[in-house]
C-alpha positions as a printed Julia matrix, in Angstrom:
97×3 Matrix{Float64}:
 33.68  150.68  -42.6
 31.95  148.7   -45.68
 31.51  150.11  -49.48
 27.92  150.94  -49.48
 25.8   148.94  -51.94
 24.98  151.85  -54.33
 28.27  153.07  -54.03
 29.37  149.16  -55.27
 26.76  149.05  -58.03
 27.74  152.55  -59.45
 31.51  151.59  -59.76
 30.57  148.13  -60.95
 29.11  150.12  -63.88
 31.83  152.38  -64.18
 34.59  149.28  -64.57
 32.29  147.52  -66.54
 31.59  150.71  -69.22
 35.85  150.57  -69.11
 36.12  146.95  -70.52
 34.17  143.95  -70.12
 35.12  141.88  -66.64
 34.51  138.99  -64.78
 33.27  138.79  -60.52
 36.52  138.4   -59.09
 37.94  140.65  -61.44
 35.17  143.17  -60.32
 36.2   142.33  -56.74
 39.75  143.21  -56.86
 39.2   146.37  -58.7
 37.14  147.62  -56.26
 39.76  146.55  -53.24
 42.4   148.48  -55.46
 40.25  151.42  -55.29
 38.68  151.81  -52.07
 41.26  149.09  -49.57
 37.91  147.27  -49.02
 36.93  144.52  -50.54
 33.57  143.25  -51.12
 32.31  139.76  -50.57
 31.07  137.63  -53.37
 27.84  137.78  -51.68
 27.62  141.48  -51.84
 29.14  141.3   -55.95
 27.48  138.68  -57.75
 23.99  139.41  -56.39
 24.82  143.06  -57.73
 26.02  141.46  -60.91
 22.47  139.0   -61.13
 20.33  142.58  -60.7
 22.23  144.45  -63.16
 22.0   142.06  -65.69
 17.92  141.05  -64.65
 17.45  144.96  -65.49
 19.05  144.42  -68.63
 22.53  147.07  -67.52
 24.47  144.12  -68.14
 24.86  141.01  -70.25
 26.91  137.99  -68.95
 28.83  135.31  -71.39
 30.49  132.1   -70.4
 34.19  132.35  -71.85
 36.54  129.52  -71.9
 39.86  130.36  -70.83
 43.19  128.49  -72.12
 44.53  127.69  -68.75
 42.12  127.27  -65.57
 38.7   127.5   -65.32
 35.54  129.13  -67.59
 34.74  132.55  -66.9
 31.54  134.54  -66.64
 32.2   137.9   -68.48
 29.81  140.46  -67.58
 29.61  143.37  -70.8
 27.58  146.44  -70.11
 24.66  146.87  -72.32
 24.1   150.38  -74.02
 21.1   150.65  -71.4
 23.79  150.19  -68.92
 25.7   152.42  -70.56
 22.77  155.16  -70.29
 22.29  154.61  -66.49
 26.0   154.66  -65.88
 26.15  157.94  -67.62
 22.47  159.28  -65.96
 23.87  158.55  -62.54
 27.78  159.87  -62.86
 25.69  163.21  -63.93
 24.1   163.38  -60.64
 26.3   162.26  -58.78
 28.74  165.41  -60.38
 26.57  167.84  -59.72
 25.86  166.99  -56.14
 29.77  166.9   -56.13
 29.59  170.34  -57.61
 26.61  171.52  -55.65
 28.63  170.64  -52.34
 32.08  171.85  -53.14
């Protein structure tokens, strides 16, 4: 069975309100979570419409050893749908159990 794409944008938010992260980073925390892990072709165009609605901001870092990094930050718009949608998604928790 494959992570739904909501379910992947939702808990991209969620790791990214934690602490700001890079794709693969984004990838294996999701794996950790769920024992599934998403393809970069599910996560970065997730990552390209988060950002293009302005939830997101991304930043080139260069690292000391290997290669540059794209950090993705949330933005405090981000931070409002993140928080908008966890609501919900509570009370339908709530509502069903």
């Amino acid at each position: 069975m494959r992570c739904p794409s909501g379910f992947i944008k939702f808990h991209t938010l969620k790791l990214l309100n934690e602490k700001p992260r890079y794709g693969y980073e984004i990838i294996k925390a999701i794996e950790r979570k769920t024992n599934k892990r998403p393809s970069q072709g599910i996560i970065y165009p997730i990552l390209h419409e988060l950002e293009k609605n302005g939830f997101v901001e991304a930043q080139w870092h260069m690292e000391e050893k290997g290669p540059s990094r794209k950090y993705y930050f949330i933005t405090d718009k981000g931070h409002e749908e993140f928080e908008k949608v966890h609501k919900k998604l509570m009370e339908a928790f709530n509502a069903l159990f």
